[in-house]
C-alpha positions in Angstrom: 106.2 68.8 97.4 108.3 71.3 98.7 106.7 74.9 99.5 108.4 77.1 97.1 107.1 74.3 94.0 104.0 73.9 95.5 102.9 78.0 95.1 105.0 78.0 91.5 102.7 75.2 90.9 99.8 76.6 92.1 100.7 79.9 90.1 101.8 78.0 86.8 98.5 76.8 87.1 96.6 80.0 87.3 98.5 81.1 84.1 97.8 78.2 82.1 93.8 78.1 83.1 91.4 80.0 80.7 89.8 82.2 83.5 86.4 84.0 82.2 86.5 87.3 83.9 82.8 88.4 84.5 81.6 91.7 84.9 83.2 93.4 88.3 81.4 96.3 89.1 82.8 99.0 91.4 82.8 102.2 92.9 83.6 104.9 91.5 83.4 109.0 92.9 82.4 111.7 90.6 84.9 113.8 92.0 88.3 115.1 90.9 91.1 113.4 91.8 94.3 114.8 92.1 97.1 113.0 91.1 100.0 112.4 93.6 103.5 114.3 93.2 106.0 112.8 91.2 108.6 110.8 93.0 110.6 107.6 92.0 108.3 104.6 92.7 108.9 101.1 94.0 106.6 98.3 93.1 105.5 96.4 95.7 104.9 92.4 95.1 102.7 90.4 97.8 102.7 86.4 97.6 100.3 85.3 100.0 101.7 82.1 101.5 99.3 79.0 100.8 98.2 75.7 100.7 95.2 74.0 99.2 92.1 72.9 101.4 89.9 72.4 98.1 86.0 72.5 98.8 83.8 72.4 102.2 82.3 69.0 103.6 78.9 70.1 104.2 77.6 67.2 105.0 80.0 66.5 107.8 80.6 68.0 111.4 83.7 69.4 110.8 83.6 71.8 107.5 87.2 70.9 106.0 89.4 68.2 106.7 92.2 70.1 108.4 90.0 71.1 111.2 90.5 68.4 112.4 93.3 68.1 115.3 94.6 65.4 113.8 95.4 66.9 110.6 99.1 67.3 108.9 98.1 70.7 108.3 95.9 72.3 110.0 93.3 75.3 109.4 91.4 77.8 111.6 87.6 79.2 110.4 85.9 82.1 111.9 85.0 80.3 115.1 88.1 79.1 116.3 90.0 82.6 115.4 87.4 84.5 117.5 87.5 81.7 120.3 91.2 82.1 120.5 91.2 85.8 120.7 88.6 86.5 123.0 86.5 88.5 120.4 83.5 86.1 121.0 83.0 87.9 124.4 82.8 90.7 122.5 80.3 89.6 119.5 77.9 88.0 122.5 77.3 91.4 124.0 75.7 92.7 120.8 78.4 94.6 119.4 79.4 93.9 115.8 81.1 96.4 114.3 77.9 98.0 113.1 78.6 101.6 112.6 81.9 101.3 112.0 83.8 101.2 108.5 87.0 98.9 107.4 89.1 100.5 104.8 91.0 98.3 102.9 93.6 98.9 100.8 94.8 96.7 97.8 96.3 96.9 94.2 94.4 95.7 91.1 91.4 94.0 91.4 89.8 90.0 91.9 87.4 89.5 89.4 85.4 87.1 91.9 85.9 89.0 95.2 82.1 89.6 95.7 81.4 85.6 94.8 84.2 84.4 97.2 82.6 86.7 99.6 79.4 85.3 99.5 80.6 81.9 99.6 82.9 82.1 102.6 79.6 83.4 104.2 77.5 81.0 103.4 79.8 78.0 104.8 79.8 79.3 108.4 76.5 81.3 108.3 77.5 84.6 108.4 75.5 87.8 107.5 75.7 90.3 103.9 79.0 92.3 104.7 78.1 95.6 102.9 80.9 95.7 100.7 81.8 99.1 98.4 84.6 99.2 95.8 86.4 102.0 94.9 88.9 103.1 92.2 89.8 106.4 92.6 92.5 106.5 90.1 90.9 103.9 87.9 90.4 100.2 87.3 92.9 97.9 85.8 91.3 95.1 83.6 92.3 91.9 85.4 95.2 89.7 83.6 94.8 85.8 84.8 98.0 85.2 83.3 99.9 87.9 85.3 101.4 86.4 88.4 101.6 89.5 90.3 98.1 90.6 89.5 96.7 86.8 90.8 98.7 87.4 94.0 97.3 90.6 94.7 93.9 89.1 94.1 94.6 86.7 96.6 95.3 89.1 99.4 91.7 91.0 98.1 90.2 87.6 99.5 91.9 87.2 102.3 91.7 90.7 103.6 88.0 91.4 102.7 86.8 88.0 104.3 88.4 87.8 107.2 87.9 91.4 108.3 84.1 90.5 107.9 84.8 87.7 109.9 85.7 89.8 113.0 83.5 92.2 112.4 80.5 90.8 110.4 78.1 94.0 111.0 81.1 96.6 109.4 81.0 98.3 106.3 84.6 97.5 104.1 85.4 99.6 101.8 87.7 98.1 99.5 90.0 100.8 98.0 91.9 99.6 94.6 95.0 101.2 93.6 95.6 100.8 89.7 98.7 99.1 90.3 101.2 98.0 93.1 103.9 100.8 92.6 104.4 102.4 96.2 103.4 106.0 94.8 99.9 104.3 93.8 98.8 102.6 97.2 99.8 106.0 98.4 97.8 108.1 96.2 94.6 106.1 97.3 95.0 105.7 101.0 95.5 109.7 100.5 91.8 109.5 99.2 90.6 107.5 101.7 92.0 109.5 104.5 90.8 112.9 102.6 87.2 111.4 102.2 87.1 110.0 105.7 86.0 107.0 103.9 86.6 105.2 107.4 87.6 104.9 110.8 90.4 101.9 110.4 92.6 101.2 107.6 94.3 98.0 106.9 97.2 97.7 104.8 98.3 94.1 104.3 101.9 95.1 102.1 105.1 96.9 102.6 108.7 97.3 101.7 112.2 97.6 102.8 112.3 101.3 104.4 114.9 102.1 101.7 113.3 101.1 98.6 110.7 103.9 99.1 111.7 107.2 97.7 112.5 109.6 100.5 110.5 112.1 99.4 107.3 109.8 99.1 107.5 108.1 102.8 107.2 112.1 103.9 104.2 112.4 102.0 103.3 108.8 103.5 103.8 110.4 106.7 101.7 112.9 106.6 99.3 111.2 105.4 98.8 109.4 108.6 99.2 112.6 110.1 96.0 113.3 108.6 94.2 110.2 109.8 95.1 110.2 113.2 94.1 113.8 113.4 90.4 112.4 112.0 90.4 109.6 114.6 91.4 106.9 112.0 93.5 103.9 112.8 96.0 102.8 110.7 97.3 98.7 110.9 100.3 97.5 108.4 101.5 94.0 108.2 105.3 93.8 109.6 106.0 91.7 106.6 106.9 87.8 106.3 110.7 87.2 105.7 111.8 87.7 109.3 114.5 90.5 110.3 114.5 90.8 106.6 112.7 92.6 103.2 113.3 91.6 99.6 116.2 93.7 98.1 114.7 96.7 96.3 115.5 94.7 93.1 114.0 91.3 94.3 116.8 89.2 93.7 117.8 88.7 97.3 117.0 90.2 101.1 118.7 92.6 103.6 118.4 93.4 107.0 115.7 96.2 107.0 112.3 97.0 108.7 109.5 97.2 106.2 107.1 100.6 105.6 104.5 101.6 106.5 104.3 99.4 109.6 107.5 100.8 110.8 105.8 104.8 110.7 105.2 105.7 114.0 101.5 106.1 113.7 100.8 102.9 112.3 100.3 99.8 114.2 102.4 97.5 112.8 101.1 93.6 113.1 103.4 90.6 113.0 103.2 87.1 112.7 102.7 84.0 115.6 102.2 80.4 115.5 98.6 79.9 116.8 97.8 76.4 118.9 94.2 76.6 119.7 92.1 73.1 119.2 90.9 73.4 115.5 87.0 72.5 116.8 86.3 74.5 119.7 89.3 77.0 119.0 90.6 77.3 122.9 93.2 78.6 123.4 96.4 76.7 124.1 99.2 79.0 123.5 101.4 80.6 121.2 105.3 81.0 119.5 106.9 83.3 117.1 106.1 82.6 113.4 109.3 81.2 111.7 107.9 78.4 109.1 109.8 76.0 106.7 107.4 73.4 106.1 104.1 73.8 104.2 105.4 77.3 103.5 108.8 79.6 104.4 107.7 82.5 106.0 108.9 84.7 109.6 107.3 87.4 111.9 108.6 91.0 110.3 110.7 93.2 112.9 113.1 95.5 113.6 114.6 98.6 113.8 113.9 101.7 111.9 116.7 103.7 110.2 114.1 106.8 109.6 112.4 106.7 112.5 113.6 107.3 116.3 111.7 105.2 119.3 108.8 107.0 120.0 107.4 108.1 123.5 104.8 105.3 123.6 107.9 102.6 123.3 109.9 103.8 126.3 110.7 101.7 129.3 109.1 98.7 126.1 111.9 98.4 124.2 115.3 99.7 124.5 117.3 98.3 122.2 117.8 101.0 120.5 117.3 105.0 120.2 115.1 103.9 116.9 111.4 103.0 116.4 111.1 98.8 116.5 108.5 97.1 114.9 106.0 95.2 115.4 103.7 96.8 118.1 101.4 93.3 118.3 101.1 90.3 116.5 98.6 87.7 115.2 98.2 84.3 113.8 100.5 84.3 111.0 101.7 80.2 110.3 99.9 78.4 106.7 99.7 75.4 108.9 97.1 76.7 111.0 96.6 79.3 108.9 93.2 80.9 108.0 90.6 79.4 105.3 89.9 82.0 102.6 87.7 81.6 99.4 89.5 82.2 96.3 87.9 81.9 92.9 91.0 83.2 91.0 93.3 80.1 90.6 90.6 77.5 89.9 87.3 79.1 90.0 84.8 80.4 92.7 83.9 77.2 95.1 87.5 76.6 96.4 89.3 77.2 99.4 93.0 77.8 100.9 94.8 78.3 103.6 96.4 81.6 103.9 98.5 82.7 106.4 101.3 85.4 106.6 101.4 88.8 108.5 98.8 89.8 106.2 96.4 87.6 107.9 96.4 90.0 110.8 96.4 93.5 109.9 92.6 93.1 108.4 91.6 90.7 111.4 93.1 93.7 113.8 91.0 96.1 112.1 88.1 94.2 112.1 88.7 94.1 115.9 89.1 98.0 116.1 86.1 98.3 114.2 84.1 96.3 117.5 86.7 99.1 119.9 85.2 101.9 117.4 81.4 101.1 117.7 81.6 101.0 121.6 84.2 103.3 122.5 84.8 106.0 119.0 86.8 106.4 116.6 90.4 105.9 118.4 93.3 106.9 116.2 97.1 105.6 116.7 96.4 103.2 119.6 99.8 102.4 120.1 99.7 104.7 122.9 96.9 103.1 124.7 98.5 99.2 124.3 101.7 100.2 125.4 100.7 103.1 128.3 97.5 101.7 128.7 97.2 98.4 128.4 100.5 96.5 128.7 101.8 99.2 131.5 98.7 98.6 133.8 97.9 94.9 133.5 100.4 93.3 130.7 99.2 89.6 131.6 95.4 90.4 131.5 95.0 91.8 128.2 98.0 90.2 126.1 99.6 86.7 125.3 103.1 87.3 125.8 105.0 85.5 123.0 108.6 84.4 124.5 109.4 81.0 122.3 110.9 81.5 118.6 113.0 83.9 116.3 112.5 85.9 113.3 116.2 84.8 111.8 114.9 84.5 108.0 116.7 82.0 105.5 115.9 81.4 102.0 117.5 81.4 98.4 118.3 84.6 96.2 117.4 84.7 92.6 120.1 82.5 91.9 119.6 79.7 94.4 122.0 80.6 96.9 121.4 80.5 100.2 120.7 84.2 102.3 120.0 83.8 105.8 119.5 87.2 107.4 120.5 87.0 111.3 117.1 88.4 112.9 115.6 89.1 117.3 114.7 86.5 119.9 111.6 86.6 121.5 111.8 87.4 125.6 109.4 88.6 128.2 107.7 91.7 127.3 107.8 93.4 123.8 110.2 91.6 121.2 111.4 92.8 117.7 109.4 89.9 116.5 105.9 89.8 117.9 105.9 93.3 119.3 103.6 93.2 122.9 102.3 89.4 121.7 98.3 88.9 120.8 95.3 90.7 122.3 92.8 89.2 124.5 89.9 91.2 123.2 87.1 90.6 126.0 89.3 91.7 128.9 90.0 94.8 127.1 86.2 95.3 126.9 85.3 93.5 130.1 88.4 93.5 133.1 87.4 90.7 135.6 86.9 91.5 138.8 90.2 92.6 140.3 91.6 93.7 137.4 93.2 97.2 136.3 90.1 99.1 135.6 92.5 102.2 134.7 93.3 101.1 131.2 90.5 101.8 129.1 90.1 102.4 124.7 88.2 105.9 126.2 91.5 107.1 127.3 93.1 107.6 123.7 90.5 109.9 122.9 
């Protein structure tokens, strides 16, 4: 089955089940809250890119079949993705995340978000994540039969669980838009950032820079403004279709860096094909995220056309006089992608594996939550990974990602082929996995002879 079928399946599916929607309690402040201007809004659609890994062995070693090495597509769990990344280091020395509090920000609501939740704990023996959920602009009933609502549920899932998983001891507090027009997301990562609800925000969506009304990605802009001024970080996805974005109308792609990752005080996260053993999850390298087979997805980058190269990017890229995106990367490929519990499509027990640049963002914020609880709150850290990190010791503290493209091809609305022309990898940072992938525990704990300069302390 081809990857485009398999997800219309999988989503034809979804529409056809009779899903009971149980009580879903959230959050809700007693305050006012003030709507946002009036500007000309763009919806924004997320597909999560997936496969099915059905239900946990629990009787055997290995808890799902495409653990295994062996495996025609393969999966990563919590283990293996802190393994890889050198945030086991960090977990061993106490630190958790505890203190620190993961704002994420989604559209809609999942109706089993707290079950999945519990049950993607429960498999690999993870603690309670305190988990608050918050509408400030209202709750939209959930529609099972609304393919755009299901996908967003989806990404609740995957965000929520897997920024547990990298920080199990943080509070997440899951902010809701009530739906996925631009002007919406805004309005509530405005009331996050005014109520301080956290110290690191993860946005797992975007758009191409053009579709967003002028007007509104000022506002946007400030509003980061604001939360680096409070110390907050902020991480957006790069986006999954390469050097490309969906045409505003969705019938096709152009060439075009996606916001908010490209803003200047966001860090924007692309995509990378992890190879790390699926048991023990060493590390055994990594290339750019450009994927045809179980799914069809690319690392998001490029070049700003609103935003010029900032300081922190000089003597990185100089491609051009504009901001590039990404800043880092993450695991990103569905074949060895992450496992996430999903109740939506066929009801709370089952599995997938997700992948996409909106895998990383909430794993990157779950590792800035175990930066926050050591080191404080840190604000735009761009600074620090590129003048910090990556100018001091670039080999100790990142995997450089030098294999791959992000060339995107795919079909319009009408079947015909687009190929958008995208960036090569090279030596250094790349228009398609930015600086490459953190290793977490050096940036905690340089070996002897390192750079001892670099430090998260400095950004303060």
């Amino acid at each position: 089955m081809q990857p485009r079928s398999l997800i219309a399946t999988v989503l034809t599916m979804i529409a056809l089940l009779s899903v009971v929607v149980g009580a879903f309690f959230y959050h809700s402040q007693n305050t006012t809250h003030a709507a946002a201007p009036q500007y000309k809004s763009h919806g924004i659609t997320v597909k999560p890119l997936i496969t099915p890994a059905g239900k946990p062995n629990t009787n055997n070693k290995v808890q799902f079949n495409c653990q295994n090495n062996g495996a025609a597509v393969r999966c990563y769990g919590p283990y293996q993705m802190r393994q890889a990344y050198d945030i086991t280091r960090v977990l061993q020395s106490g630190d958790r995340g505890q203190g620190s509090t993961i704002v994420i920000i989604d559209a809609f609501q999942s109706p089993t978000i707290r079950q999945d939740l519990k049950l993607f704990n429960q498999v690999w023996g993870l603690n309670n994540a305190t988990l608050n959920i918050i509408a400030p602009d209202g709750l939209t009933p959930f529609n099972p039969n609304d393919p755009n609502q299901v996908g967003w549920s989806g990404e609740i899932s995957l965000d929520v669980e897997w920024a547990h998983a990298i920080a199990p001891s943080a509070t997440i507090d899951l902010v809701l838009a009530k739906d996925n027009q631009d002007a919406s997301l805004l309005s509530v990562t405005k009331y996050a950032v005014d109520k301080n609800l956290g110290d690191v925000i993860s946005q797992s969506f975007g758009e191409g820079e053009s579709c967003m009304d002028p007007g509104l990605m000022q506002l946007q802009h400030l509003v980061f403004q604001e939360a680096v001024n409070k110390g907050i970080t902020v991480f957006a996805s790069s986006g999954d279709q390469g050097a490309a974005q969906p045409t505003c109308d969705g019938t096709s792609f152009f060439l075009s860096a996606s916001t908010p990752a490209s803003d200047p005080l966001v860090t924007a996260v692309g995509g990378t094909y992890l190879n790390a053993d699926s048991t023990t999850g060493k590390y055994i390298g990594e290339s750019a995220w450009n994927e045809t087979d179980v799914a069809t997805g690319a690392s998001g980058g490029g070049f700003s056309t609103v935003y010029s190269r900032p300081s922190y990017q000089i003597g990185f890229q100089n491609n051009t006089a504009q901001r590039g995106v990404p800043d880092v990367a993450y695991n990103a490929s569905v074949n060895g992608g992450v496992l996430v519990a999903w109740g939506v499509p066929f009801g709370v027990g089952n599995f997938f594996i997700f992948g996409g640049t909106s895998a990383g963002s909430p794993q990157w914020a779950g590792m800035l939550a175990l930066v926050n609880t050591v080191f404080g709150r840190q604000g735009n850290i761009n600074p620090t990974l590129y003048q910090g990190f990556a100018k001091n010791d670039y080999a100790l503290f990142f995997h450089d990602i030098t294999v791959g493209t992000n060339t995107f091809t795919s079909t319009d609305s009408s079947g015909n082929p687009v190929t958008v022309n995208g960036y090569n990898t090279r030596r250094g940072w790349d228009a398609v996995t930015g600086l490459g992938t953190l290793i977490l525990g050096n940036t905690f704990f340089p070996p002897p002879g390192g750079s001892s300069d670099p430090s998260w302390v400095h950004n303060k």
